[in-house]
C-alpha positions in Angstrom: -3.7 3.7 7.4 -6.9 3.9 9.3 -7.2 4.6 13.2 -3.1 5.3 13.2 -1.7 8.1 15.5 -0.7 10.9 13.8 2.3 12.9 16.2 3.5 16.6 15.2 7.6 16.1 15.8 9.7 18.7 16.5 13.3 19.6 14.2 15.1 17.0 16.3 13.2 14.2 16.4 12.6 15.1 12.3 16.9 15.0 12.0 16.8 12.2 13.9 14.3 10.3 11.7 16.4 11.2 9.1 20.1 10.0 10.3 17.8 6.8 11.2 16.5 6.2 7.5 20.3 7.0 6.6 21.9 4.3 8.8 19.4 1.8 7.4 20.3 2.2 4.0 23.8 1.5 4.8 23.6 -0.9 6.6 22.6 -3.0 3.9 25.1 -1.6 1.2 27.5 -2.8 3.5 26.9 -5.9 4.5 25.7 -7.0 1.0 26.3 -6.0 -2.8 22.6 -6.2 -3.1 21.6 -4.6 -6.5 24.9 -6.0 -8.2 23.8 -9.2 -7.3 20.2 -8.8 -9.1 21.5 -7.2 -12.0 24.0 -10.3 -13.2 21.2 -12.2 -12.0 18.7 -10.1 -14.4 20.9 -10.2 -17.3 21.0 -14.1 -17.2 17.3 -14.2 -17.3 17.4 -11.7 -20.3 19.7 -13.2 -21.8 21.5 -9.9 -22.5 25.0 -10.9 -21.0 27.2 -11.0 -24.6 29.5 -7.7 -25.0 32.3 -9.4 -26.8 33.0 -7.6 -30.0 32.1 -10.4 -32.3 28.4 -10.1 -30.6 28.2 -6.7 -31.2 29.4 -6.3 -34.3 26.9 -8.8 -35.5 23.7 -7.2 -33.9 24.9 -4.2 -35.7 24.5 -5.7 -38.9 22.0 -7.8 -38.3 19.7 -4.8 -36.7 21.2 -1.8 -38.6 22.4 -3.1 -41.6 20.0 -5.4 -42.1 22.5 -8.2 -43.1 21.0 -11.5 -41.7 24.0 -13.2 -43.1 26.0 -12.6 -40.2 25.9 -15.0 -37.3 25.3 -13.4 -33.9 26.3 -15.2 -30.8 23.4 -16.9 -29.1 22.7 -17.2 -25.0 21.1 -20.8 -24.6 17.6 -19.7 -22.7 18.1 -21.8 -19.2 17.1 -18.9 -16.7 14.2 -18.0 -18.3 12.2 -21.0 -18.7 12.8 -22.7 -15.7 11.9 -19.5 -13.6 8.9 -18.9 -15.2 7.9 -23.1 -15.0 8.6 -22.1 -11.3 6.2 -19.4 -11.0 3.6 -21.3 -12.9 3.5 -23.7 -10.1 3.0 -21.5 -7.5 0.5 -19.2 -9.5 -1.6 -22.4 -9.9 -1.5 -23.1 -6.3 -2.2 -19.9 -4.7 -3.6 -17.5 -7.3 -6.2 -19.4 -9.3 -9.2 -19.5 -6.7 -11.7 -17.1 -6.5 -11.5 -15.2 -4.1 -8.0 -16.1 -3.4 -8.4 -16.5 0.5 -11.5 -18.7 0.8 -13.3 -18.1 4.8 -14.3 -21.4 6.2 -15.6 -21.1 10.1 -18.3 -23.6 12.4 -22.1 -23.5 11.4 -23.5 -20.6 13.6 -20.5 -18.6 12.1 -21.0 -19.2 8.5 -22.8 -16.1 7.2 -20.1 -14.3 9.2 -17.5 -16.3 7.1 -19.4 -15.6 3.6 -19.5 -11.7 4.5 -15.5 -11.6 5.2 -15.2 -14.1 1.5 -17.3 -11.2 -0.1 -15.1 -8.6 1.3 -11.7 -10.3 0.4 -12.7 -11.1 -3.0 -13.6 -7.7 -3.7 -10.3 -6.6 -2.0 -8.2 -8.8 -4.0 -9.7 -7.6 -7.5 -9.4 -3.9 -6.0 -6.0 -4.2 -4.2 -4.3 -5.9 -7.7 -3.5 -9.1 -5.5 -2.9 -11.5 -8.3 -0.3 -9.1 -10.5 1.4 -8.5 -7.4 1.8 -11.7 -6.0 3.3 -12.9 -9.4 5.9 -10.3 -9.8 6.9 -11.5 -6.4 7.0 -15.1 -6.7 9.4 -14.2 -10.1 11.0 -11.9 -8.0 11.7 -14.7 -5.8 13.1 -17.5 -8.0 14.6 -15.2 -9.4 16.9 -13.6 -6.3 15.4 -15.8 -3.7 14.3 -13.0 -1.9 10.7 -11.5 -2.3 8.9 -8.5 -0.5 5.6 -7.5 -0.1 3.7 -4.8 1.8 0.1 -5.7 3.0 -1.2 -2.3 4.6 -4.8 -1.6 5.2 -5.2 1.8 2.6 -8.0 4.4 1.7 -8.2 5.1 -1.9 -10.3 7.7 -3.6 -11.8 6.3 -6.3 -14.6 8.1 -9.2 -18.5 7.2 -8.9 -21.3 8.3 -10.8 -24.3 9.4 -8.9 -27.9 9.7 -10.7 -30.4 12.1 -10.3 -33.9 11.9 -11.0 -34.5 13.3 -14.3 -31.0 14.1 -15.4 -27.7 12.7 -16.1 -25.5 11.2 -13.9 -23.0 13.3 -11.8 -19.7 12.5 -11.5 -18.8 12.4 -7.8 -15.5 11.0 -5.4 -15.8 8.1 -3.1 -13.7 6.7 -0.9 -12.6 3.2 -0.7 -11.1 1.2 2.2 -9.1 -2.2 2.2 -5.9 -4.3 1.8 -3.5 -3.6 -0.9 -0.6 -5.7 -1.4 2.4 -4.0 -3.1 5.1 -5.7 -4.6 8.2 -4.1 -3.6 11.0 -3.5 -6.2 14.6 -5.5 -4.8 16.2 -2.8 -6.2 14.6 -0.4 -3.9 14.1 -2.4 -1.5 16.1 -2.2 2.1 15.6 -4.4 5.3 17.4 -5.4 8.2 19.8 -7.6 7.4 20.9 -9.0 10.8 17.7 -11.1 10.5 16.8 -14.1 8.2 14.5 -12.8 5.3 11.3 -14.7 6.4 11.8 -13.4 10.3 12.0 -9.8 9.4 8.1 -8.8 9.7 8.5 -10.4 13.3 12.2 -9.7 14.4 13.5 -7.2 12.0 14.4 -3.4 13.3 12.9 -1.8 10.0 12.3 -2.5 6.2 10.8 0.3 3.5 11.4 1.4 0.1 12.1 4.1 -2.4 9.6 4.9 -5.4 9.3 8.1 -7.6 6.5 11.0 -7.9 5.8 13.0 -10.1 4.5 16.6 -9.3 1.1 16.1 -9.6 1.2 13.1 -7.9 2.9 14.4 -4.9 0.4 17.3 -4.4 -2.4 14.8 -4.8 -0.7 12.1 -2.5 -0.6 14.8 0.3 -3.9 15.9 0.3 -4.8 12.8 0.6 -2.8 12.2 3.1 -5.0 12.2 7.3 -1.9 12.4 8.8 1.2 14.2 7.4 3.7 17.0 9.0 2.0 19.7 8.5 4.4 22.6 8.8 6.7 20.3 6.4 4.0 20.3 3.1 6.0 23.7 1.8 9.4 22.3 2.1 8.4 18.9 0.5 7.4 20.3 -2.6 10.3 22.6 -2.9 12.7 19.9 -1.9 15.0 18.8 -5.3 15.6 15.3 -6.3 18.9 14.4 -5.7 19.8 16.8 -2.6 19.6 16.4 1.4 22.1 15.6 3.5 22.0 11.3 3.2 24.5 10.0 1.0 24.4 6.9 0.3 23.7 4.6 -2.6 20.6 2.7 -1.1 18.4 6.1 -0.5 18.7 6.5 -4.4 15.8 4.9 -6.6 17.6 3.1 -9.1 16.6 1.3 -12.1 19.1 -1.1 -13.5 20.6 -0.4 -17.1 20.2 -4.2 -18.3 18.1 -4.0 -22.0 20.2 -1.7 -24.5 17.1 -2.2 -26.5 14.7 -1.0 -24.6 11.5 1.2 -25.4 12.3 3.9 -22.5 16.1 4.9 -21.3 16.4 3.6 -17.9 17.2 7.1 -16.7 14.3 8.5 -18.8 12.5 9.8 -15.5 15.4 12.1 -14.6 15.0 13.6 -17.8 11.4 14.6 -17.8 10.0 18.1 -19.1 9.7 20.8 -17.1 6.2 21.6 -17.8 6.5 25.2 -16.4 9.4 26.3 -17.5 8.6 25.4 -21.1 5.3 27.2 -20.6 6.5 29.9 -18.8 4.6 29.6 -15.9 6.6 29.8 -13.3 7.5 33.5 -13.3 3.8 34.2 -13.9 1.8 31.5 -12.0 1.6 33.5 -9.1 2.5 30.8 -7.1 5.1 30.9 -4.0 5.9 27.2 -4.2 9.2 26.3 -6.8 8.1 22.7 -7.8 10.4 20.4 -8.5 9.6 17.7 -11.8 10.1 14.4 -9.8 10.1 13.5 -6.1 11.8 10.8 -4.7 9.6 8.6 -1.9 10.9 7.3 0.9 8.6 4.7 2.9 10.6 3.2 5.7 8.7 1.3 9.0 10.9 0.9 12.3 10.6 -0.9 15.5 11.9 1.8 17.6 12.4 3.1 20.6 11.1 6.8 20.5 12.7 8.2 23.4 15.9 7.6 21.4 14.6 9.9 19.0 13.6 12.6 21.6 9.5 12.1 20.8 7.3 13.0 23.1 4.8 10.5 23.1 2.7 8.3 25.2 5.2 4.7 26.8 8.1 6.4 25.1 10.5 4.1 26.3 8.1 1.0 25.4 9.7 -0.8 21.2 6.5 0.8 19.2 6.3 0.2 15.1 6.2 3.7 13.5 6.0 4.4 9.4 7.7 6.9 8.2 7.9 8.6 4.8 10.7 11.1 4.1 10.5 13.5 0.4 13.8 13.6 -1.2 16.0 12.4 1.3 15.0 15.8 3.3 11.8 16.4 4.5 9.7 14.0 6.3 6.1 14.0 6.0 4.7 11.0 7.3 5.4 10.3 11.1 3.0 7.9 13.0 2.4 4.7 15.3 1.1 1.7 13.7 -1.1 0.2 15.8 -2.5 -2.5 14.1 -3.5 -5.7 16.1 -1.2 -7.7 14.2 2.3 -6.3 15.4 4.3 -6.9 12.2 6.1 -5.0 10.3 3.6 -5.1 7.2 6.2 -5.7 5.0 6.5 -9.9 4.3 10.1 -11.2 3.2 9.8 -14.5 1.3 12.5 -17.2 0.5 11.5 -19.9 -1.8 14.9 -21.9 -1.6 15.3 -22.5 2.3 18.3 -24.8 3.2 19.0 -23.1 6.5 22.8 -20.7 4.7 20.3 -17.2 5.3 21.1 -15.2 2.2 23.7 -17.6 0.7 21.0 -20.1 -0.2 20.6 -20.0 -4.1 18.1 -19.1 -6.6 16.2 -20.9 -9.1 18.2 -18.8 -11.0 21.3 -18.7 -9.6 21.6 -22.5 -10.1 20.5 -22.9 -13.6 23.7 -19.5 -14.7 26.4 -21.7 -14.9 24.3 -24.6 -17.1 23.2 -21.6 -19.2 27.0 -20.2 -19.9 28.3 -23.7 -20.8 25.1 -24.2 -23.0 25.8 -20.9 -24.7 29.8 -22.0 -24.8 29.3 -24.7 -26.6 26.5 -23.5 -29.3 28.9 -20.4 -29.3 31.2 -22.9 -30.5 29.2 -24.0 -33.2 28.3 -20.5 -34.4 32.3 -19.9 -35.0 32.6 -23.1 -36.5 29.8 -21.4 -39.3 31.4 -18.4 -39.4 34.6 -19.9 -40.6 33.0 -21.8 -43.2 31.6 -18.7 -45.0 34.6 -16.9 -44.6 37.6 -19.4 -44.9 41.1 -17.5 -44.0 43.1 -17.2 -47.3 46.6 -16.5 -48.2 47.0 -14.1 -51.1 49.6 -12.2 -53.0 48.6 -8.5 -53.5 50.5 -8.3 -56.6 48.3 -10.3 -58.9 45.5 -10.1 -56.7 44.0 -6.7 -54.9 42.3 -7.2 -51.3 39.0 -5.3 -52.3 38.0 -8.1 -54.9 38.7 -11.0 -52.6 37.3 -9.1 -49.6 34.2 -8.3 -51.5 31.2 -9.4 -50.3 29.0 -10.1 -53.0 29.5 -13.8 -52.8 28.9 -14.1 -56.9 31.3 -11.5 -57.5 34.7 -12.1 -60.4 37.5 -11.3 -59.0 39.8 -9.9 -61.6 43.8 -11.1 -61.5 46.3 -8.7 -62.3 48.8 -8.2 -65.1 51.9 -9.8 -63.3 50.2 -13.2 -62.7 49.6 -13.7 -66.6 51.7 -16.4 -67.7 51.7 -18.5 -64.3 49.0 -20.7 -62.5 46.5 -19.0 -60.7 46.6 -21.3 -57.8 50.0 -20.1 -56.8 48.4 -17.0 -56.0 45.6 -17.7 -53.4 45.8 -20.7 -50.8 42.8 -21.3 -48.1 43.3 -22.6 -45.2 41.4 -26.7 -45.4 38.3 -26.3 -43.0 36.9 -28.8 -40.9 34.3 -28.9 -38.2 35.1 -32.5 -36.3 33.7 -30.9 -32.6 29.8 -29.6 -34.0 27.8 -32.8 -33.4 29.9 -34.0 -30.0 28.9 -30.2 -28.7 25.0 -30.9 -29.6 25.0 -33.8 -27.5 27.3 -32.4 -24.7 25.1 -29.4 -24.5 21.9 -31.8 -24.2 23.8 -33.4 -21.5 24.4 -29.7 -19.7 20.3 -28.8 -19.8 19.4 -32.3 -18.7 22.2 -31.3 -15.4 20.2 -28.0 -15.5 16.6 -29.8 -14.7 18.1 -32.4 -12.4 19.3 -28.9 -10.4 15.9 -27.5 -10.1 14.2 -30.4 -10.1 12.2 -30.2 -13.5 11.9 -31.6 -16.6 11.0 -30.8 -20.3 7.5 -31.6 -19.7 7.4 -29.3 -17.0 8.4 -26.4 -19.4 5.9 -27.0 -22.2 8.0 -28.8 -23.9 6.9 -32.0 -26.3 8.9 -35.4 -25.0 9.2 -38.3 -26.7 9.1 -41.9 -25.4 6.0 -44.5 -25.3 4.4 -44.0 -22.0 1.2 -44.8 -20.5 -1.0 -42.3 -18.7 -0.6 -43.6 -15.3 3.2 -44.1 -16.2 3.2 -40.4 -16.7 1.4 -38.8 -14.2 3.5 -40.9 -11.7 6.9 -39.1 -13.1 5.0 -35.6 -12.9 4.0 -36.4 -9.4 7.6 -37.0 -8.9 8.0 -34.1 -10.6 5.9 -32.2 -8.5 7.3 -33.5 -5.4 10.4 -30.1 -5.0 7.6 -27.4 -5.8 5.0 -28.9 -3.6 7.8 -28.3 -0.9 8.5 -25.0 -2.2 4.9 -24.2 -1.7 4.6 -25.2 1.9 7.5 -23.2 2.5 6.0 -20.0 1.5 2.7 -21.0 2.5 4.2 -20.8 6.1 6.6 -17.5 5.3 4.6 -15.5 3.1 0.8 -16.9 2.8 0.0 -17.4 6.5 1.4 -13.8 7.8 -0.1 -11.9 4.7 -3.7 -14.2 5.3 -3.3 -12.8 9.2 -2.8 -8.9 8.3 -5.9 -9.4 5.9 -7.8 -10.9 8.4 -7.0 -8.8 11.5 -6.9 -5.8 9.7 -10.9 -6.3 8.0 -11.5 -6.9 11.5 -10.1 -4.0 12.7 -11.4 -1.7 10.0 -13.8 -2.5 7.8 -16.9 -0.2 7.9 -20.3 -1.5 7.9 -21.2 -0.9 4.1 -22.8 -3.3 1.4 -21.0 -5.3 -1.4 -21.6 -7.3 -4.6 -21.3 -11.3 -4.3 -19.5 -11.5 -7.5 -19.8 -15.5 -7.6 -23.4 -15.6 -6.8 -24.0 -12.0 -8.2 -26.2 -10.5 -5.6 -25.6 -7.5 -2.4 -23.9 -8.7 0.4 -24.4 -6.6 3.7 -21.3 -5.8 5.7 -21.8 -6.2 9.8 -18.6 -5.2 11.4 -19.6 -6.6 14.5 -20.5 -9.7 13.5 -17.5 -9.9 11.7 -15.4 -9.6 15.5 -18.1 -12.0 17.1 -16.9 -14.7 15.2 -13.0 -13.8 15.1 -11.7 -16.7 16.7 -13.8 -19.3 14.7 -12.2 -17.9 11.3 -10.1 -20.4 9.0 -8.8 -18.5 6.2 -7.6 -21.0 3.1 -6.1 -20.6 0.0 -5.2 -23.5 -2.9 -2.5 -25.0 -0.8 -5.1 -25.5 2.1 -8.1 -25.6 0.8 -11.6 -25.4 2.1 -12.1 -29.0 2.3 -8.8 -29.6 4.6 -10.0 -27.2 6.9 -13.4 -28.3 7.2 -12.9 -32.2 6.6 -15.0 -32.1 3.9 -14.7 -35.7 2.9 -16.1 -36.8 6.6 -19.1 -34.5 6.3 -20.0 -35.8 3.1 -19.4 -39.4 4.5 -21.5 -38.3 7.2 -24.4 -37.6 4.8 -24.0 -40.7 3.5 -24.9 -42.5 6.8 -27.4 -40.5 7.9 -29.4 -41.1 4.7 -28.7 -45.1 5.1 -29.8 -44.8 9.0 -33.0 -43.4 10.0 -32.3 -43.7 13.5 -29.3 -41.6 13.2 -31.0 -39.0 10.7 -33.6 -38.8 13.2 -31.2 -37.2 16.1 -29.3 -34.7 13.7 -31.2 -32.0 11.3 -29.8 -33.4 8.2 -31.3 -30.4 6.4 -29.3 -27.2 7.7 -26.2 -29.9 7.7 -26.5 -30.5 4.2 -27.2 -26.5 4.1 -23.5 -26.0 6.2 -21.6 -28.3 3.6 -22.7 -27.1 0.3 -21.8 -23.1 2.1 -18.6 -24.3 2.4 -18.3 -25.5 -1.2 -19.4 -22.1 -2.3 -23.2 -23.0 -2.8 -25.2 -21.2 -0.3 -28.6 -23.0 0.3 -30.2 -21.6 3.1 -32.6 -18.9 1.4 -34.1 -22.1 0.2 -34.4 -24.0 3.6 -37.8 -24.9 4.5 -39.1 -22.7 7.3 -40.6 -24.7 10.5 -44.0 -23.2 9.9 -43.9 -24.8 6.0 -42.9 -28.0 7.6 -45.3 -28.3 10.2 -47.7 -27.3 8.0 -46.9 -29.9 5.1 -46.1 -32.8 7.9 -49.8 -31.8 8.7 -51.2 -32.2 5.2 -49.6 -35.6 5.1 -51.2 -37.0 8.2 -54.9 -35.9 6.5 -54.1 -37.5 3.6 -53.3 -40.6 5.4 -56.2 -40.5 7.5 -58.7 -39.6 4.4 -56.9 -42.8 2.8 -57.3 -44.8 5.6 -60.9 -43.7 6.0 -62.3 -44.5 2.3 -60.6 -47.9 2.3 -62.6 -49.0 5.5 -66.0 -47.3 4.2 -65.9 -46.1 0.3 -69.3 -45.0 0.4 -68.5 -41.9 3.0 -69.6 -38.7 2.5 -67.3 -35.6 1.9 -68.2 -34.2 5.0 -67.7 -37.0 7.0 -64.2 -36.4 6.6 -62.1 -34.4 8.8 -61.0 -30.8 7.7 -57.9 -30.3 5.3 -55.1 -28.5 7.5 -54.9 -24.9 6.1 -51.3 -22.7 6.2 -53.1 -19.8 8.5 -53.3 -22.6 11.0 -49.5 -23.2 11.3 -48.6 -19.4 9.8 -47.2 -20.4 6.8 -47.9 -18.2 3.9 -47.2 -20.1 0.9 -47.2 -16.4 -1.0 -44.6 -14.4 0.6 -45.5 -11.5 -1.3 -48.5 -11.4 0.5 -49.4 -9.5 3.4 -49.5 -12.3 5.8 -45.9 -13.4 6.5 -44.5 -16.6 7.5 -44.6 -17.2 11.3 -48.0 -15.2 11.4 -49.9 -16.5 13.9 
C-alpha cells in the first residue's frame, strides 16, 4: 500500500511475528468449528448431502450405466433458492448504480464531487467491485458471516504506446486504487473475542491464507516496495507444508463437497513440477530450489510492537501493522499501516443481526431442516416407486431359477422347470399386494413444509421467480411484495451501517490520501476528466458518498430543490434574489447531467440583455414616428463592447475587453 512504512526486523521480532500469526489461528480453531460449520452448510446449498447406499447405487447406474430406470433419491432445493432470492435483493440495492458510490457535496464543491465519481467508477470496474461484493453477500446468507478487504493497491498493468510512424510499443504502467477482495470463510481467520461487524474497529487482528504459484510469487515480490529483504532467498526455497506452526487454520483448505467436480479439490497440491520434468533444475544454473506452490499468509494486527522487540518510532503506542508470512516460515511483508482511517481494512459483515454474536442463523441455516423434511418426504415417495417396479416376491427355486425372475429385461419369459409340471403355476410365485395410501398426503405435507420454509426467511414464491396463482389486482400485489420487501429492506440497512458505510469511508479517505493527480475517462458522459488531488482534500469535509440504499436524492433533498424550482419560476420576485440558472445547473449535476459547459457566460448575458433594450427602444421609436430614418436610430450594441465573442474559436476570447 502507498505511503506505508516499510521496517527491516531483526530474527526475533521475525519469530515473534511468527508465534503471533500462530496464536491467531488457534485461537479461532478453538473457540469455533469454523470450516465444519460451512461445509454442512455448503452441502445443503449443493444439495450434495445423500451418501446412503440406495443414493449411490442409483447415481451409479444412472451416470455410469446409463440406466435412467432407476430412481435416485432427490434433495428438495430449499437452500438454494432462497439464498440466491436473498442476494438478488441486495445486488439490486447496492450494486446496480453506476458508479456504485455516487459523490453528492454543496455547489462550490461539485466539480470536486464529479472528479472523486470519475475516479470511483473507474476504481470499481478496475478493482472487480461488483463480483466481489456478490460472492460476499452469498457468502453471507449463506454463513452469516462475510469478509472483505478494501486496501488501497498498485497494480502493474500493459499499455500500448505509439510512435510516430510505427507500430505501437508495448510498454508497463502502473495503476493505483481500491480493490476490494472477497475473502474465502475457509481461509479466513479473525478475532473472535469481538462481534463480527466490530472487528475492523475493535478486533486485535484478521488475515487470510491464499496459494501462489512459482511464477507468481517471484512476480508478487518484485513488485513488492516494501518486503524483508534479506528474507526473498528463503521465501522461495521455503516448501509448502513445512515451518514450525501447526495448526489447522494456517493451512489453505478447500472443502471436498462436489464428487463431481471438474478439478479434485486437492488438485493444486498435485501440480507439475515444471523443472524437474524438463530437467532444468540440475542445469539452470540457478542457486534458488523453487518450490511448485507457495502458501500466502496475509494477516493485519493491532499491536503493540515493543511486545515484539521492534525498534520503531512510539513503540509502546497500539499501531495497525500488515504482515505477510511465505509458507508458514518466512515473513516478507512487515509494515505500519498508516492510513487516515484506522481500521483494520478488513470489513466483517452479518446480515442476520438479533443481538446472539455468532449464534445468530443464516439464511441458510434456517431454511436446512425445511429442506431435510422436504427431501424426507419426496424420499418417501421415490421408495414408494421403487417398490412398484420391483414388487418383493416369494418363490420356490425348484420350479423356478432366481436369474429369470431377477432378470431385468422387463419383457423377458421366464421359463418353469420340470418339477412344477403337473401343478398350478401360482403355487410357485406369490408377490407381496402393493399399495401406496401415504404419496398424495406427503405432496401436500411437503407444500405445507416450503410454505414454513418462506414464512422463516420471510419470502414467498413470487419472490423466487416463481409463477403464483390467485386473481389479484396490481395494487393488491405490489402491496403483498412491499410486505414482502419489508425483512430485506431491514437486512439492507443493516449492512448498509456494517459493511457499506466503513468500506464507502476507506474508499473515500484513502482517494484522498493517495490518489495522484492524473486524468481519467467520464465513462457516463464519455469525455477526460482531470484529477486535482488538492482540490479533492479542499472539499473533504463537504463529501456525501451514496449508494442505492441512500441515494443521491436523500442526500441532497432532491425533491425540495426541485420544489424549489418550481416556486421560483411561479414568483418573479423570488427568482429575482436567487440565480435560478447555476441552481438549476447544481440540481441536474447531482442527477448525473452536468450543465455547466453550457451556462451562459456574464459577458453573453450582458451583451444579449443589451440587444434586447435596442430592440425595445427601435420599437418604441418607429411606433411614435414610422417615417424615421435609419440613422436616426441609436447604434445596435456589438459583442466587442461587452467582450463576448460569439465564435470561441476565434482569437478574441470571452471576457476580452
Amino acid at each position: 500500500m502507498a505511503a506505508n512504512i516499510p521496517f527491516l526486523l531483526n530474527k526475533s521480532a521475525q519469530e515473534g511475528i511468527l508465534q503471533f500469526f500462530g496464536q491467531c489461528c488457534d485461537q479461532q480453531n478453538q473457540q469455533y468449528q469454523v470450516r465444519q460449520m460451512l461445509e454442512l452448510i455448503d452441502r445443503q446449498y449443493l444439495r450434495e448431502s445423500d451418501f446412503t447406499k440406495e443414493e449411490t447405487r442409483a447415481k451409479q447406474r444412472n451416470l455410469w450405466q446409463y440406466d435412467p430406470t432407476k430412481f435416485r433419491n432427490v434433495v428438495v432445493p430449499v437452500v438454494m433458492p432462497q439464498v440466491e432470492a436473498a442476494v438478488a435483493y441486495q445486488a439490486s440495492v447496492f450494486l446496480t448504480g453506476n458508479p456504485i458510490f455516487g459523490m453528492v457535496a454543496s455547489p462550490q464543491f461539485m466539480d470536486a464531487a464529479q472528479q472523486m465519481e470519475t475516479i470511483i467508477a473507474d476504481q470499481s470496474v478496475k478493482g472487480s467491485w461488483v463480483r466481489n461484493f456478490l460472492l460476499a453477500f452469498r457468502d453471507g446468507f449463506k454463513y452469516n458471516i462475510f469478509a472483505l478487504e478494501t486496501t488501497w493497491e498498485s497494480v502493474t498493468t500493459p499499455a500500448v504506446e505509439t510512435q510516430l510512424g510505427k507500430e505501437g510499443k508495448a510498454r508497463t504502467v502502473t495503476w493505483e486504487g481500491n480493490v476490494i477482495k472477497r475473502l474465502d470463510p475457509y481461509n479466513t481467520i479473525w478475532d473472535t473475542r469481538y462481534r463480527a461487524p466490530e472487528i475492523h474497529t475493535r478486533g486485535e487482528f484478521a488475515g487470510y491464507v491464499d496459494l501462489l504459484s512459482r511464477a507468481e510469487l517471484k512476480k508478487w515480490i518484485e513488485s513488492l516496495a516494501v518486503k524483508q529483504i534479506q528474507n526473498v532467498v528463503a521465501a522461495q526455497e521455503s516448501q509448502y507444508g513445512g515451518g514450525t506452526i501447526n495448526s489447522l487454520y494456517s493451512n489453505y483448505y478447500i472443502p471436498p463437497l462436489n464428487p463431481d467436480a471438474l478439478v479434485n479439490n486437492d488438485s493444486y497440491l498435485r501440480t507439475t513440477n515444471w523443472l524437474a520434468w524438463a530437467g532444468l533444475q540440475q542445469t539452470n544454473g540457478s542457486k534458488i530450489q523453487y518450490s511448485n506452490i507457495y502458501e500466502r499468509a496475509t494477516l493485519y494486527g493491532r499491536i503493540i510492537p515493543s511486545d515484539f522487540g521492534m525498534r520503531v518510532p512510539q513503540p509502546n503506542t497500539p499501531q495497525i501493522w500488515k504482515f505477510q508470512i511465505i509458507n508458514r516460515q518466512v515473513v516478507i511483508v512487515a509494515e505500519r499501516m498508516t492510513n487516515a482511517h484506522d481500521y483494520l481494512p478488513i470489513i466483517f459483515g452479518q446480515p442476520s443481526e438479533a443481538g446472539l454474536s455468532y449464534q445468530d442463523k443464516s439464511v441458510a441455516s434456517n431454511a436446512i431442516p425445511f429442506q431435510n423434511v422436504a427431501s424426507a418426504l419426496m424420499n418417501s415417495n421415490i421408495a414408494a416407486r421403487r417398490r412398484a417396479i420391483s414388487d418383493r416376491t416369494i418363490y420356490d427355486p425348484s420350479r423356478i431359477a432366481s436369474a429369470d425372475i431377477n432378470s431385468d429385461n422387463p419383457s423377458a419369459k421366464i421359463p418353469v422347470k420340470p418339477a412344477v409340471y403337473g401343478k398350478p403355476v401360482a403355487e410357485a410365485v406369490y408377490a407381496f399386494p402393493f399399495r401406496d395410501d401415504q404419496s398424495v398426503n406427503n405432496t401436500q405435507e411437503m407444500q405445507m413444509t416450503l410454505g414454513m420454509a418462506d414464512t422463516v426467511n420471510g419470502q414467498n414464491r413470487a419472490r423466487q421467480g416463481q409463477f403464483t396463482k390467485g386473481n389479484r389486482t396490481k395494487f393488491e400485489f405490489q402491496d403483498i411484495m412491499g410486505n414482502a420487501n419489508a425483512r430485506d429492506q431491514m437486512t439492507a440497512m443493516l449492512l448498509e451501517d456494517q459493511v457499506m458505510t466503513p468500506v464507502k469511508e476507506i474508499i473515500k479517505i484513502n482517494i484522498l490520501q493517495y490518489q495522484p493527480q492524473s486524468q481519467l475517462l467520464d465513462r457516463n458522459k464519455k469525455r477526460m476528466v482531470e484529477i486535482d488531488p488538492v482540490a479533492l482534500r479542499k472539499a473533504v469535509m463537504e463529501f456525501k458518498v451514496s449508494d442505492g440504499l441512500i441515494p443521491a436524492e436523500k442526500l441532497i433533498s432532491g425533491d425540495e430543490l426541485a420544489v424549489a424550482l418550481q416556486t421560483f419560476g411561479n414568483s418573479p420576485q423570488i427568482a429575482a434574489s436567487y440565480n435560478v440558472g447555476p441552481l438549476f445547473s447544481y440540481l441536474m449535476k447531482t442527477r448525473g447531467a452536468d450543465l455547466t459547459p453550457f451556462e451562459k457566460s456574464p459577458e453573453q448575458i450582458a451583451y444579449e440583455g443589451a440587444v434586447a433594450a435596442w430592440q425595445q427602444t427601435v420599437a418604441q421609436l418607429f411606433k411614435q414616428n414610422p417615417e424615421i430614418k435609419e440613422e436616426q436610430l441609436p447604434k445596435q450594441p456589438t459583442p466587442d463592447q461587452f467582450g463576448y465573442n460569439p465564435n470561441p474559436n476565434s482569437e478574441i476570447t470571452n471576457g476580452a475587453t
